[in-house]
C-alpha positions in Angstrom: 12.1 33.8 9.6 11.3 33.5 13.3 8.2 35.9 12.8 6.7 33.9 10.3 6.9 30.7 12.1 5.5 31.9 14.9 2.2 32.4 13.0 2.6 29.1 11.7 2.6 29.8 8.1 4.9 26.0 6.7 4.7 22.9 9.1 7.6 21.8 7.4 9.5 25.0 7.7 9.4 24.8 11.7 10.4 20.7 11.3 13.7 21.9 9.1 14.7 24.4 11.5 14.3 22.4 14.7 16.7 19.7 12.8 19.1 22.3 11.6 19.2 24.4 15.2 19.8 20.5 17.2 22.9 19.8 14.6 24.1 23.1 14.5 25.1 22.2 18.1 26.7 19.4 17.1 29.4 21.3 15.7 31.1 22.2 12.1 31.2 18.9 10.5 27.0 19.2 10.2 27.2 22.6 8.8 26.8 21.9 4.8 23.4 19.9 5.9 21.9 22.9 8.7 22.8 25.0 5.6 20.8 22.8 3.1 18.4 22.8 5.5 17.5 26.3 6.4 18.0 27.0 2.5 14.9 24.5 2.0 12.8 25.9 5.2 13.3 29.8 3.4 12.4 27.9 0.1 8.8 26.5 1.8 8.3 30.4 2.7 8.9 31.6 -1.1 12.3 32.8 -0.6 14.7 32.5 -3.2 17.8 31.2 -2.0 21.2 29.8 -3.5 20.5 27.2 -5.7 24.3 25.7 -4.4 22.9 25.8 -0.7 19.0 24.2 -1.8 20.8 21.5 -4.1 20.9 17.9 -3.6 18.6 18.3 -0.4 16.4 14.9 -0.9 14.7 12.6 1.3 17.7 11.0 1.9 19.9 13.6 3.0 17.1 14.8 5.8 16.7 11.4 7.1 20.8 11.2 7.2 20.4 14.3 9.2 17.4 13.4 11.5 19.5 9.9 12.6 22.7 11.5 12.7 20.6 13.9 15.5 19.6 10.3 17.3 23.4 8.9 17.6 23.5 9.2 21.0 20.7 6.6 21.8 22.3 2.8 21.9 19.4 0.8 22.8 17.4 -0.3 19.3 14.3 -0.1 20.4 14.3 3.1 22.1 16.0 4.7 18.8 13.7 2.8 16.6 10.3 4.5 18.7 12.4 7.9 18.7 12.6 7.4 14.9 9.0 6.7 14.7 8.7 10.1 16.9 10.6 11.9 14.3 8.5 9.8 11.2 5.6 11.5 12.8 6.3 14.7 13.2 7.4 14.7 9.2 4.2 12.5 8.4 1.9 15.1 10.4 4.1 17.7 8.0 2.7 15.8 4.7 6.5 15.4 3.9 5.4 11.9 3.1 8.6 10.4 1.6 10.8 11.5 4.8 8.4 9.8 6.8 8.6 6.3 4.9 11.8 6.3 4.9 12.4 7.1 8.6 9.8 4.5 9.2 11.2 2.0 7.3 14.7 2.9 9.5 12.9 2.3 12.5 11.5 -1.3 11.0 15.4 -2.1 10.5 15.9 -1.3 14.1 13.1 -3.3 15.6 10.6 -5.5 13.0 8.6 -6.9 15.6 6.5 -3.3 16.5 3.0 -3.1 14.8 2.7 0.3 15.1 5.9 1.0 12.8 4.3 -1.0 10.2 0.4 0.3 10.6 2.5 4.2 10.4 4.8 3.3 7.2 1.1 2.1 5.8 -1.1 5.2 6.4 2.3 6.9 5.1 2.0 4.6 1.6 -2.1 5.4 1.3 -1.3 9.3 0.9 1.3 8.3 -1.4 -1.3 5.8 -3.3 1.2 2.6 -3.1 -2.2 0.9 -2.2 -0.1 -2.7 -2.3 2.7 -1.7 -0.1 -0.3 -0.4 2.2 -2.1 -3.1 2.2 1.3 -5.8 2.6 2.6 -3.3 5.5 -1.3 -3.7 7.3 -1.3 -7.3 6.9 2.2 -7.3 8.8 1.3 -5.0 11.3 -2.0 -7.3 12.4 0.3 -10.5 12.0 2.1 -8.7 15.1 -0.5 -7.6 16.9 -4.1 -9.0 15.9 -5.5 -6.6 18.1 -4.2 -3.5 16.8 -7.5 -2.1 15.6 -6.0 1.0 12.8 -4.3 -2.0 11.0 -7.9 -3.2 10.1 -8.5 0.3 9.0 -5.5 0.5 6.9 -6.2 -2.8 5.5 -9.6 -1.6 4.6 -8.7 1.7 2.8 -6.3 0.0 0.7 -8.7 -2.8 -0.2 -11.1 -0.1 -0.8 -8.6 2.1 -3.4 -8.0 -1.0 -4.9 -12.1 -1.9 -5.8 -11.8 -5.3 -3.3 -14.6 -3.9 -1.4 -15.7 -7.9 0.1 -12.5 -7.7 1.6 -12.7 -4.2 3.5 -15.9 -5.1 4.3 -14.5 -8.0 6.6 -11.6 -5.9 8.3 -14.5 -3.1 9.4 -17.0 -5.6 10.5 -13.9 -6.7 12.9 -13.8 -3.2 13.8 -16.9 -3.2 14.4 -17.1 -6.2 16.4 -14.2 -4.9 18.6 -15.8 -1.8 19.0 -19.7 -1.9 19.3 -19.8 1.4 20.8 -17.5 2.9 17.4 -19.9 5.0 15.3 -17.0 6.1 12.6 -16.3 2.0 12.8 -20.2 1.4 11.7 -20.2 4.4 9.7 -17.6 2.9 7.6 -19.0 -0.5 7.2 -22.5 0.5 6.5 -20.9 2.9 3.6 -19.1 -0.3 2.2 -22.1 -2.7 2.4 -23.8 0.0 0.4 -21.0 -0.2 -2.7 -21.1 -3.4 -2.8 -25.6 -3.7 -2.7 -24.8 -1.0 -5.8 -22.3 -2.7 -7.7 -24.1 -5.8 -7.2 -27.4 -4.2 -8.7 -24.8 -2.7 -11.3 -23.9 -5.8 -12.2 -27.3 -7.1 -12.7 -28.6 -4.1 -14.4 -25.7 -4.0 -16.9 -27.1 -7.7 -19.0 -29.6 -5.2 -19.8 -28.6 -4.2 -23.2 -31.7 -1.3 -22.5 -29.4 0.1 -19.8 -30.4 3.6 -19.0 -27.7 6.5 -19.3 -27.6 9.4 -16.7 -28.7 11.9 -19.9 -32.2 10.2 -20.6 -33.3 11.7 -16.9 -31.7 15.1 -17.9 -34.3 17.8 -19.0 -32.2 20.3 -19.9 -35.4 22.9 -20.9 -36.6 22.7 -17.4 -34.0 24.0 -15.9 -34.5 28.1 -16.0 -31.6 30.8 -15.6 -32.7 33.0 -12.7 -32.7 36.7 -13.5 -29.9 37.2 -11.0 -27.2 34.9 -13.0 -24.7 37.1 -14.1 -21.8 34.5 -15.6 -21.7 33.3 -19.1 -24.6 32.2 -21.4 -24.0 29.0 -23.7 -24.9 29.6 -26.7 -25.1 26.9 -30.0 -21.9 26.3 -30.9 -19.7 26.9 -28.2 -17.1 29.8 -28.6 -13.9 31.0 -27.6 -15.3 33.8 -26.0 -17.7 31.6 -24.0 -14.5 29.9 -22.4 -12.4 33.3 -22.2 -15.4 34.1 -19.9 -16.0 31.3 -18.2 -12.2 31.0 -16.9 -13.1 34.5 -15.9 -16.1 33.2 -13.9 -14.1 30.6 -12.0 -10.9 32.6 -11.3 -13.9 35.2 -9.1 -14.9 31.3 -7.4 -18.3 31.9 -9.2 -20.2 28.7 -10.9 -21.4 28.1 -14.3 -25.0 27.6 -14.1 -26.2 24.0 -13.5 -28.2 24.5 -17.1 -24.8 25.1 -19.0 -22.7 22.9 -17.1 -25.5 19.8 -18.1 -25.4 21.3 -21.6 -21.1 20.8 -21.8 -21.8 17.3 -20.0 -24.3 16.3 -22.8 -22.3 17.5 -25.6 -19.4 15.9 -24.3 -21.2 12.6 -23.5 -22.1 12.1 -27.3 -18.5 13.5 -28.3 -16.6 11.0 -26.5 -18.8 8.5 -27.2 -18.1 8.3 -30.6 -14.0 8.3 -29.8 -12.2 4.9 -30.5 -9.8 3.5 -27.3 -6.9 4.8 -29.0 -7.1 8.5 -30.8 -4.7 8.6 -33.3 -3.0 12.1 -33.8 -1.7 13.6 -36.9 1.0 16.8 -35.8 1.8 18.7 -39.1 5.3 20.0 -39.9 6.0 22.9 -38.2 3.3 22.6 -36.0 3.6 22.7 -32.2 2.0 20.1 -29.9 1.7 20.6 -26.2 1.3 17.4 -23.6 0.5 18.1 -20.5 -0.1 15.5 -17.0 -1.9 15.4 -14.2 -3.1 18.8 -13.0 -5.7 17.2 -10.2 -8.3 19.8 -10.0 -5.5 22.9 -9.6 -7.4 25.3 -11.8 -5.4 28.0 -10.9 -2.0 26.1 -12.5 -4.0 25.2 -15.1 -4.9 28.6 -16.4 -0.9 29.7 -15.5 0.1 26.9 -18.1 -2.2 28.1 -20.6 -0.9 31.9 -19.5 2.4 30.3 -20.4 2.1 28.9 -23.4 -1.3 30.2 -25.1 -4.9 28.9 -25.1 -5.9 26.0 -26.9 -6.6 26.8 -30.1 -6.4 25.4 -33.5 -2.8 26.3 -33.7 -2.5 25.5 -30.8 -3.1 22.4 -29.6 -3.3 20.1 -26.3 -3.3 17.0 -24.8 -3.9 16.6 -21.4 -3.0 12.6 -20.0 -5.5 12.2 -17.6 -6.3 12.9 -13.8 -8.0 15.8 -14.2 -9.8 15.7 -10.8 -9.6 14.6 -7.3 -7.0 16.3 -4.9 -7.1 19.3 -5.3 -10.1 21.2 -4.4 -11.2 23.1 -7.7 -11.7 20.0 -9.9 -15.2 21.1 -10.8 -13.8 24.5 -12.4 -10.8 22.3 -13.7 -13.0 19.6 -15.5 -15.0 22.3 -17.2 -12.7 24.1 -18.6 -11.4 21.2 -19.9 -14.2 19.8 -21.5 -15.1 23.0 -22.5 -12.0 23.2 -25.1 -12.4 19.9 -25.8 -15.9 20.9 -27.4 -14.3 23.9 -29.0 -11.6 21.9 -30.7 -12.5 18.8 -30.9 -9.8 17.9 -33.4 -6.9 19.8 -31.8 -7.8 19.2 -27.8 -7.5 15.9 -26.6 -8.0 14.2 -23.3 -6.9 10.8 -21.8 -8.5 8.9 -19.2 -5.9 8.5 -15.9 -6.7 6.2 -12.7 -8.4 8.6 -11.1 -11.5 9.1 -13.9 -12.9 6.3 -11.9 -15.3 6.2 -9.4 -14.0 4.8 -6.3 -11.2 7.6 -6.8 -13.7 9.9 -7.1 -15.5 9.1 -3.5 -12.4 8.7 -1.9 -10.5 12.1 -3.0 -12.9 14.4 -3.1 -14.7 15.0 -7.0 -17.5 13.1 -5.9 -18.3 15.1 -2.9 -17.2 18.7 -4.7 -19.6 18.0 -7.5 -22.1 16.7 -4.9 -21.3 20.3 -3.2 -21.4 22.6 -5.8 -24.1 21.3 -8.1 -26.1 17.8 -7.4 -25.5 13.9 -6.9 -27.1 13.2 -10.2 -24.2 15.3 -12.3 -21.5 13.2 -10.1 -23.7 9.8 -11.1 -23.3 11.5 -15.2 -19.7 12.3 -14.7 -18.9 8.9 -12.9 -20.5 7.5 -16.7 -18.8 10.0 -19.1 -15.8 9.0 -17.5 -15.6 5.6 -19.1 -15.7 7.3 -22.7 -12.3 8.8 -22.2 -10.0 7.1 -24.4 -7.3 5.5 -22.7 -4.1 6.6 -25.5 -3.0 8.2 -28.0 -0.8 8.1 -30.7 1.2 10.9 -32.1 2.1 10.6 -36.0 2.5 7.3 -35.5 5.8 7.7 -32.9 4.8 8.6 -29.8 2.4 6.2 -27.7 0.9 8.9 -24.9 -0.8 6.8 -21.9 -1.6 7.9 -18.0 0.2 5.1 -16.5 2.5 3.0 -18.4 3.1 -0.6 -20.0 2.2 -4.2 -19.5 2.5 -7.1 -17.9 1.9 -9.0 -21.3 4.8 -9.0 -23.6 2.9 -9.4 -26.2 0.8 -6.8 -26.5 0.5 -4.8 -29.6 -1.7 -1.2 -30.8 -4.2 -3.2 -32.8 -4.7 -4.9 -29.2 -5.5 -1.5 -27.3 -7.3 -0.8 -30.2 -9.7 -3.2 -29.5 -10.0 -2.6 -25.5 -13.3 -2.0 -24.2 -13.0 1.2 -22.2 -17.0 1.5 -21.2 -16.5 0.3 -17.5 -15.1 1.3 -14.2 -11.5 -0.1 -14.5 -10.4 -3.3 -13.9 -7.8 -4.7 -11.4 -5.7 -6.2 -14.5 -5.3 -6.1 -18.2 -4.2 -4.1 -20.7 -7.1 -1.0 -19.3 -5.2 -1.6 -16.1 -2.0 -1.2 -16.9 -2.7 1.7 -19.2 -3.7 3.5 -16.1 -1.5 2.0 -13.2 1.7 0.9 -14.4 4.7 2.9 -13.4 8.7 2.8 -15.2 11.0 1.5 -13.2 15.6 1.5 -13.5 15.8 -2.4 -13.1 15.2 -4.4 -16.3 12.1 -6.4 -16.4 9.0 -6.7 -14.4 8.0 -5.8 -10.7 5.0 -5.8 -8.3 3.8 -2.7 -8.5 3.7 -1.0 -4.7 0.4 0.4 -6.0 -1.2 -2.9 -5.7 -2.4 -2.5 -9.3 -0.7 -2.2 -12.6 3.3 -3.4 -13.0 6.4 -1.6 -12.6 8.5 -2.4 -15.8 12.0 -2.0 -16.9 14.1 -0.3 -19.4 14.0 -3.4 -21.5 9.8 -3.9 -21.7 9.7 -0.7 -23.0 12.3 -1.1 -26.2 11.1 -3.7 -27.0 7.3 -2.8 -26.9 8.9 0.9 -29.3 10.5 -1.4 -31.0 7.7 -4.1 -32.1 5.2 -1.2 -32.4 7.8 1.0 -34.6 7.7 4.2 -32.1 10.0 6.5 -30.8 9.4 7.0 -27.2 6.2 6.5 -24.9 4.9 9.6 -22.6 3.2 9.1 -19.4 2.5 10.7 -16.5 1.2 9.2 -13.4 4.0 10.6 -10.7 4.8 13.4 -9.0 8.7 14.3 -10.1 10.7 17.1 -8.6 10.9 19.2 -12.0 7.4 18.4 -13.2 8.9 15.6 -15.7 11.5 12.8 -15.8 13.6 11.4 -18.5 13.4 7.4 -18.6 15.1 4.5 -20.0 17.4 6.1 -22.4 14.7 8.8 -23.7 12.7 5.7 -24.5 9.9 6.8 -21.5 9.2 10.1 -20.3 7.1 10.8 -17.7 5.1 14.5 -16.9 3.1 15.8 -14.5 1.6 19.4 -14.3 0.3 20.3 -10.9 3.2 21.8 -9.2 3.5 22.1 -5.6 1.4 19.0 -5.9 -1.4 19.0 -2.7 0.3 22.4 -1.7 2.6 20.6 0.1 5.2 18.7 -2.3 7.3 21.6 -3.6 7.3 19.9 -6.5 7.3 21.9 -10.1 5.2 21.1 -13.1 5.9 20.9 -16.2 4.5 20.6 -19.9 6.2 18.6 -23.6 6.0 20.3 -26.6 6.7 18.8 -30.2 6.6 19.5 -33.6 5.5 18.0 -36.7 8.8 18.0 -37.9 10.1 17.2 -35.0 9.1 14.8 -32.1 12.2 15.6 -29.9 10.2 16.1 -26.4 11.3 19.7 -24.9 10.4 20.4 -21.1 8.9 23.5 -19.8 8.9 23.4 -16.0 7.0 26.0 -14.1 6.3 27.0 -10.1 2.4 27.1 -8.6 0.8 30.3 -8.4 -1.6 31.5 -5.7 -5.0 29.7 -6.0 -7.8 30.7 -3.0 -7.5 29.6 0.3 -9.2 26.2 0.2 -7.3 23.0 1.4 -6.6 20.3 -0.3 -9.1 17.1 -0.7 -11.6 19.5 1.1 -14.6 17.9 -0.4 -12.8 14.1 0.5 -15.3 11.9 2.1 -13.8 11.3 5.6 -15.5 8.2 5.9 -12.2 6.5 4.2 -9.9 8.5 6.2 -8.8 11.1 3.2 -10.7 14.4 4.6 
């Protein structure tokens, strides 16, 4: 173990150690946790270890450990900014969680430090809790109006959020503070220019003449070079076209920019003519396979379909949205998908999540990796076939399958999503909002959402929204869970997510639902990430917004 951490291979693997080697000094009564904890640091390096020494080690239990290794210090404020120390080191790790929490410690200890709060918000951005971000930055400059990051903070989460008037004012005082900054003016020169565009946007869109990104799209003009050696598109589109073209990807080779315009054509008119809410009819006997988020993992992607078959017309998918951003083969991801979707066009199906929007798209990295591997045109004509994904389904009539999760409204019924316009970026409420934002939550009724967007809603919304509506159970996905899904609310909500080890840093598994016809009982098929090549994370993320 030594030898691997001295080349540095898991960030967190040193942190777990360090903690585990200062308690183990301690004495016995810390040895169940240093156990735990070494178990989890062989776990980061692919060791299997003893699931009764690996068990039960959350969040909680390491920040129980890293405080019990601070007992010695009285004075609050120098434990509180040793906390923060420790909140660092686990932040700088990407263990995310551990480090809001030990922030949030340190807050308890002394409330009045700006810097605790401006650290817990950063923290709550990577986590995309864009309104405990923003609440956390406001606090942090009620402290300290000087302290410049919280207008950065502030700005980043406005930004997420689509309030782009408001960043613009917290980096023009950036700016102001710091004439001399050139990543202060880069930053509110790149705002002022989303909000000249949206304003034209805006203005352009009374034009019922609107131009789309296909009527500049010449697809004879663009010639195959003799030297292209990856797959060849013919009319229709075949399962041997996409057996090859996963082929091409997995050897990090590109389709060529004539067939990828031809799939984003093709799929432009084919989601076009898609209603809000696709309504799914599952056979007896039939299986079904729902799948969440894979965020541009193509390698995980192609393991689930090595797990449980390609799409076919026995076999067939839906895939709840977030296709892209993240991680840093979206481009190969998106393909695929559409690809299938093409193929099967009645037995593939594809929701629209919160991140099929465009200011997702410049902030975590599709925009810039299609910009990168093909050309800013193609990320203008995803950016547009994006708001033709529908934004449900429904499965025989019983299962209501949405990226995020219910609504604020109590009221709201299927013939109402029915009759949501999806054709636009989303909005910052509504029933398109919460279709993409909302989150479950243990506590009945309604909360805030710490996304900033969207609700968080209770056990009791969702009965009564299955019962009113006459379904069984509502899937979503949406959140990053420990097995790759999570049972809610009596059965009544199920949440899944399939990109495992989420960001290569979460650990997390993914997972995938199948059904039957006959039967609508979910059952769970968790699976582990597989080796994908060696390029980071949000690698195409504009740094501009502090993401890269």
């Amino acid at each position: 173990l030594g030898s691997c951490l001295c080349v540095g291979l898991y960030f967190p693997t040193r942190r777990l150690c360090r903690i585990a080697a200062s308690l183990g000094k301690k004495g016995r009564k810390h040895t169940s946790i240093v156990t735990a904890l070494m178990a989890n640091a062989l776990r980061c390096l692919g060791y299997k270890w003893r699931s009764s020494c690996s068990d039960g080690m959350t969040s909680e239990h390491v920040v129980s450990t890293v405080l019990d290794s601070l007992d010695g210090i009285t004075n609050p404020s120098e434990k509180a900014l040793r906390i923060k120390d420790e909140a660092n080191q686990f932040f700088n790790d990407q263990a995310y969680d551990v480090a809001i929490d030990l922030y949030t410690k340190a807050i308890e200890l002394d409330g009045a430090v700006a810097v605790l709060y401006g650290n817990r918000s950063v923290a709550y951005l990577k986590k995309e809790l864009y309104g405990s971000a923003l609440e956390d930055a406001a606090t942090a400059l009620s402290l300290d109006p000087g302290y410049i990051k919280g207008y950065y903070r502030r700005a980043t989460a406005n930004m997420a959020l689509g309030k782009f008037k408001l960043a613009l004012k917290d980096y023009d005082a950036v700016r102001k503070a710091r004439p001399s900054d050139k990543d202060a003016m880069r930053k509110f020169e790149e705002c002022q220019k989303i909000i000249r565009r949206k304003a034209f946007e805006k203005a352009i869109s009374m034009d019922h003449d609107r131009r789309s990104v296909a009527d500049s799209i010449n697809i004879d003009a663009i010639e195959v070079e003799a030297s292209y050696d990856g797959p060849v598109l013919e009319d229709p589109l075949s399962a041997e076209f996409m057996v090859e073209l996963i082929r091409t990807f997995k050897a990090q080779k590109k389709l060529h920019k004539k067939y990828a315009y031809k799939i984003l054509l093709e799929i432009r008119r084919l989601l076009g003519d898609q209603p809000t809410m696709v309504e799914i009819d599952v056979p007896p006997g039939q299986k079904f396979t729902i799948c969440g988020d894979v965020h541009g993992q193509f390698y995980d992607l192609c393991n689930i379909f090595d797990l449980n078959g390609l799409p076919s017309e026995e076999n067939p998918y839906l895939f709840n949205g977030d296709f892209v951003d993240r991680g840093s083969f979206s481009v190969e991801t998106i393909f695929t998908l559409f690809g299938f979707r093409l193929l099967y066009p009645n037995h593939f199906f594809m929701s629209r999540g919160n991140h099929e929007s465009e200011v997702m798209n410049k902030m975590y990295g599709f925009e810039g990796e299609v910009r990168s591997k093909y050309t800013s045109q193609m990320a203008d004509f995803f950016t547009e076939i994006f708001n033709y994904l529908p934004l449900c389904h429904l499965i025989n009539k019983k299962i209501f399958v949405c990226h995020g999760g219910l609504f604020k409204d109590d009221n709201i019924t299927l013939d109402e999503i029915r009759s949501t316009n999806r054709d636009r970026q989303p909005p910052d409420e509504g029933v398109m909002c919460d279709l993409l934002w909302s989150d479950p939550q243990d506590l009945p009724g309604r909360s805030p959402s710490k996304r900033g967007v969207g609700c968080q809603f209770g056990p009791d919304i969702t009965e009564d929204f299955c019962q009113r509506n006459g379904l069984d159970y509502v899937i979503r996905s949406h959140e990053v869970k420990p097995e790759g899904y999570e049972i809610h609310h009596g059965g009544r909500c199920v949440t899944v997510f399939s990109a495992p080890n989420y960001c290569d840093t979460m650990g997390n598994k993914g997972a995938f639902i199948t059904i039957r016809g006959d039967n609508l009982r979910p059952r769970f098929t968790s699976f582990s990430a597989v080796e994908h090549p060696s390029v980071r994370p949000m690698a195409y993320a504009s740094s501009l917004f502090g993401f890269a």
